[in-house]
PASEBA-1860 file (N, C-alpha, C; in nm, 3 decimals):
! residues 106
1> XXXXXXXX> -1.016/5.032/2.335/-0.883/5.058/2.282/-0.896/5.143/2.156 ~ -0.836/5.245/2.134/-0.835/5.350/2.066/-0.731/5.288/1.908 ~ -0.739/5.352/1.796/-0.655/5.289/1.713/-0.677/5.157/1.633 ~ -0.592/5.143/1.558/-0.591/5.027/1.477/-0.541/4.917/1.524 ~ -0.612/4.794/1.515/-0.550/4.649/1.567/-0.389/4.664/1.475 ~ -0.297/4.583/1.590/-0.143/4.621/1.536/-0.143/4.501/1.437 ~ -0.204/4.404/1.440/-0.158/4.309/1.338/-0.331/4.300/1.175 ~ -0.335/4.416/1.193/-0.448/4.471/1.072/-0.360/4.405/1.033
9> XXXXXXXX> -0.419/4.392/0.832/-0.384/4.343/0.752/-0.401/4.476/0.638 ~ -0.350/4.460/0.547/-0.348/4.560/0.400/-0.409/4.491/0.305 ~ -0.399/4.552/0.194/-0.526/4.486/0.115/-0.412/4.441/0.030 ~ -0.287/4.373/0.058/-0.227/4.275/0.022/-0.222/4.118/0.098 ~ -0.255/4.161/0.239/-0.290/4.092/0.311/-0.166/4.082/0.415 ~ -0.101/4.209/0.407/0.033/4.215/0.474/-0.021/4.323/0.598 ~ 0.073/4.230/0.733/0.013/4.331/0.848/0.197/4.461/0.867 ~ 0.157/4.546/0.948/0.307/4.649/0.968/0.431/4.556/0.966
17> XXXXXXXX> 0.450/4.453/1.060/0.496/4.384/1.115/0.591/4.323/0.993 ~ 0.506/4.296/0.839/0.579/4.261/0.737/0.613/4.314/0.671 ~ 0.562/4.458/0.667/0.625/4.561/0.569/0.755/4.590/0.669 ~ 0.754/4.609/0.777/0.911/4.603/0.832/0.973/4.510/0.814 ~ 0.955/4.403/0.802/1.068/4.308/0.815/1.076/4.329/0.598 ~ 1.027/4.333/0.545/1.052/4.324/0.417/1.112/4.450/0.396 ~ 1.059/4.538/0.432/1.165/4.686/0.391/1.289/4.677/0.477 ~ 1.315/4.551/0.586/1.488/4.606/0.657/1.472/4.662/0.745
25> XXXXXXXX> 1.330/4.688/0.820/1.339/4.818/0.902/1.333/4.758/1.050 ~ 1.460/4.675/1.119/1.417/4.588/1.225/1.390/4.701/1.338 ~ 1.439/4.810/1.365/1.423/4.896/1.469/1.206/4.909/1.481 ~ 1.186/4.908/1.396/1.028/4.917/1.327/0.961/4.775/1.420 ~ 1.064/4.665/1.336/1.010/4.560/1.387/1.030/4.489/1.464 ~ 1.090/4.530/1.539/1.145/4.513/1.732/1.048/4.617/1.795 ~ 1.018/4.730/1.772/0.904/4.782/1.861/0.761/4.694/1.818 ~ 0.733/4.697/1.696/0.587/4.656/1.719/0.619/4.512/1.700
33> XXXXXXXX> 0.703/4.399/1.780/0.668/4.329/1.856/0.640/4.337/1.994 ~ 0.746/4.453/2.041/0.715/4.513/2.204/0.547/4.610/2.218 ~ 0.510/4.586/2.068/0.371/4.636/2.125/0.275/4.556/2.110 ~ 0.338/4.441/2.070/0.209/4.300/2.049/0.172/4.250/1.927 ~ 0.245/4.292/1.821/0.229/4.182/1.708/0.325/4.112/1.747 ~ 0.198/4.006/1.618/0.228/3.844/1.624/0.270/3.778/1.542 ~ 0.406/3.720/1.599/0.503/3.678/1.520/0.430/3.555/1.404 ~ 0.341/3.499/1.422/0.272/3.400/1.387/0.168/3.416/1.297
41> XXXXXXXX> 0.104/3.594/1.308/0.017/3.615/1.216/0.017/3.547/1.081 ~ -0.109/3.532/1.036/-0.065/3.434/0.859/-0.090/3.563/0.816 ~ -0.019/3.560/0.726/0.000/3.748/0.599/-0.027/3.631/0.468 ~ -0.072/3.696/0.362/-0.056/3.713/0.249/-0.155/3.640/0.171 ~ -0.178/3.622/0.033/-0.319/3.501/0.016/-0.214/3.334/0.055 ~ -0.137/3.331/0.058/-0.113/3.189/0.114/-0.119/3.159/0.268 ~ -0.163/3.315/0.352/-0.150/3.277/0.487/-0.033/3.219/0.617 ~ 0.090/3.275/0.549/0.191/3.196/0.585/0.215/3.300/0.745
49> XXXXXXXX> 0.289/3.233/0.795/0.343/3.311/0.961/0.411/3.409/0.926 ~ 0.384/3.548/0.975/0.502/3.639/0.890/0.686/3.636/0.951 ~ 0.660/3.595/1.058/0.773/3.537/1.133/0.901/3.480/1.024 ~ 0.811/3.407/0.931/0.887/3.331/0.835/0.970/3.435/0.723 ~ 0.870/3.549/0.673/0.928/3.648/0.597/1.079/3.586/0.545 ~ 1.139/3.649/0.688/1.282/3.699/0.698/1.356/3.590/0.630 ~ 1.324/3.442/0.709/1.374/3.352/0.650/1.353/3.305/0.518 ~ 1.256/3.339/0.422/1.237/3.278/0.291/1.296/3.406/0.208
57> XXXXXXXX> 1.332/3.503/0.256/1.432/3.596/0.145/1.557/3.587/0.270 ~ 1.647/3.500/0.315/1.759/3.498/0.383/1.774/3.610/0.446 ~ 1.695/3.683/0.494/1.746/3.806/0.566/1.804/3.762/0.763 ~ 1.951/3.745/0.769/2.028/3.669/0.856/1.983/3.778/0.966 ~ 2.007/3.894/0.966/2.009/3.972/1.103/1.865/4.025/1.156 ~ 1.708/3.954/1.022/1.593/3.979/1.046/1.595/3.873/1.162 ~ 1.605/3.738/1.129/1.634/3.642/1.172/1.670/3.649/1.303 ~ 1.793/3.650/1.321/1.805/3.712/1.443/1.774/3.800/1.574
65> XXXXXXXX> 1.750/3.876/1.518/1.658/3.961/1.559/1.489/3.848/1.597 ~ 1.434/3.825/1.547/1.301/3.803/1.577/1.332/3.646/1.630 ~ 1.480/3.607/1.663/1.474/3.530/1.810/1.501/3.565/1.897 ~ 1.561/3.679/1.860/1.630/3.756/2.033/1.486/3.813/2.065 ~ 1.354/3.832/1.976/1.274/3.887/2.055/1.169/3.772/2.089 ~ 1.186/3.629/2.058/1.093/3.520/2.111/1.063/3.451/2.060 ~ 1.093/3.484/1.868/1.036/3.359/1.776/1.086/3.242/1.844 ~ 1.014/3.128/1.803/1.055/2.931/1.844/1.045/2.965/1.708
73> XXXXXXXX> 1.161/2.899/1.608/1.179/2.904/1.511/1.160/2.733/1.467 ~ 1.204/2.640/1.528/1.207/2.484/1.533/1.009/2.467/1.520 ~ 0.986/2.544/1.626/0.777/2.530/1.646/0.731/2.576/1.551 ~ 0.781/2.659/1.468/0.681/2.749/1.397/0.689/2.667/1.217 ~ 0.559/2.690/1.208/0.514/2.572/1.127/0.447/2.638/0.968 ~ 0.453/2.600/0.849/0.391/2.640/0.757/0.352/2.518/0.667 ~ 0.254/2.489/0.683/0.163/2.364/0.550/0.259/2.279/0.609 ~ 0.313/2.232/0.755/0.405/2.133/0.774/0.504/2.116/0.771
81> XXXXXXXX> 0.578/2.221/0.729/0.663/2.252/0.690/0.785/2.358/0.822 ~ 0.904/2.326/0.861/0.951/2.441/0.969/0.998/2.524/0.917 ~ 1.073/2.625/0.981/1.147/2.769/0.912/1.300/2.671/0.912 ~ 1.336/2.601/0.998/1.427/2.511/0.965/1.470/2.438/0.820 ~ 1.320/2.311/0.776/1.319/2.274/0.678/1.363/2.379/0.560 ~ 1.289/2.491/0.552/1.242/2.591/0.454/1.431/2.587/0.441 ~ 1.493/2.649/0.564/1.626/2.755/0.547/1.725/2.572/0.479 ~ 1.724/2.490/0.527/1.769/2.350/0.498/1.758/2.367/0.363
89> XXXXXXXX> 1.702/2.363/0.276/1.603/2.399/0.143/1.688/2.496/0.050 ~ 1.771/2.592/0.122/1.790/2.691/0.060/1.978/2.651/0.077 ~ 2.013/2.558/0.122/2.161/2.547/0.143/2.242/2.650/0.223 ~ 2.161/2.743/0.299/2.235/2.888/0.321/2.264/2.811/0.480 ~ 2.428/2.864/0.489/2.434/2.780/0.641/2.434/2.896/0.761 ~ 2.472/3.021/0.671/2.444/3.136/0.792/2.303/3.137/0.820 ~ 2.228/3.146/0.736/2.051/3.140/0.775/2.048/3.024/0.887 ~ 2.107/2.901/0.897/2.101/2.799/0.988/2.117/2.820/1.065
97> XXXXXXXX> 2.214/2.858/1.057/2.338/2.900/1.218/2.202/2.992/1.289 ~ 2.158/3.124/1.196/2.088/3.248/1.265/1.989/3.150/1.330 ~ 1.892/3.059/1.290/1.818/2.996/1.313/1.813/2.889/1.401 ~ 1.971/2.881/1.521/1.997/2.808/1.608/2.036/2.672/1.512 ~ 2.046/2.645/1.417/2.124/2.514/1.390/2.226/2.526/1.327 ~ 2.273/2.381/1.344/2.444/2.373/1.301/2.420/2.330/1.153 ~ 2.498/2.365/1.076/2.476/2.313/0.901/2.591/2.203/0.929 ~ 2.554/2.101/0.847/2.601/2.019/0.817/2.710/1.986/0.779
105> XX> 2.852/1.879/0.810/2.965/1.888/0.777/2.957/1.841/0.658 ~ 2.995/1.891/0.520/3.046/1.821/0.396/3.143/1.777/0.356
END
């Protein structure tokens, strides 16, 4: 195979996959999941799933997006932790909703 592995890393420890979803660029990051990065890769020195990105800066339509392309958002796991718990965490109920759950009646 010719080229660079798609889920390389940078010497931040960030693979393409997160510089799109952090720059906004979902058109970016809807193809190079259709070319095989992994939603799950650990990026950064904490190693976290980059999947998660979107959700720990509320980005609702990243979110979206990276379930319409396959994330399990409920499965996907950090130090024990779900992208659920995390968005729960943050009080944001559109992040919930994006994330297949219902926020809570107050």
């Amino acid at each position: 195979m010719a080229g660079e592995q798609i889920d390389q890393r940078d010497n931040d420890g960030l693979t393409a996959l997160a510089h799109a979803l952090q720059d906004g660029d979902l058109v970016a990051a809807k193809r190079l999941l259709m070319l095989g990065a992994r939603a799950d890769a650990p990026i950064g020195i904490e190693q976290m799933p980059v999947a998660l990105l979107p959700v720990m800066e509320g980005k609702i339509e990243a979110v979206r997006m990276m379930r319409r392309s396959g994330v399990d958002y409920p499965k996907l796991r950090f130090r024990g932790t779900t992208a659920i718990d995390f968005a729960k965490q943050t009080g944001n109920s559109q992040l919930l909703d994006a994330l297949g759950q219902k926020a809570p009646v107050l």
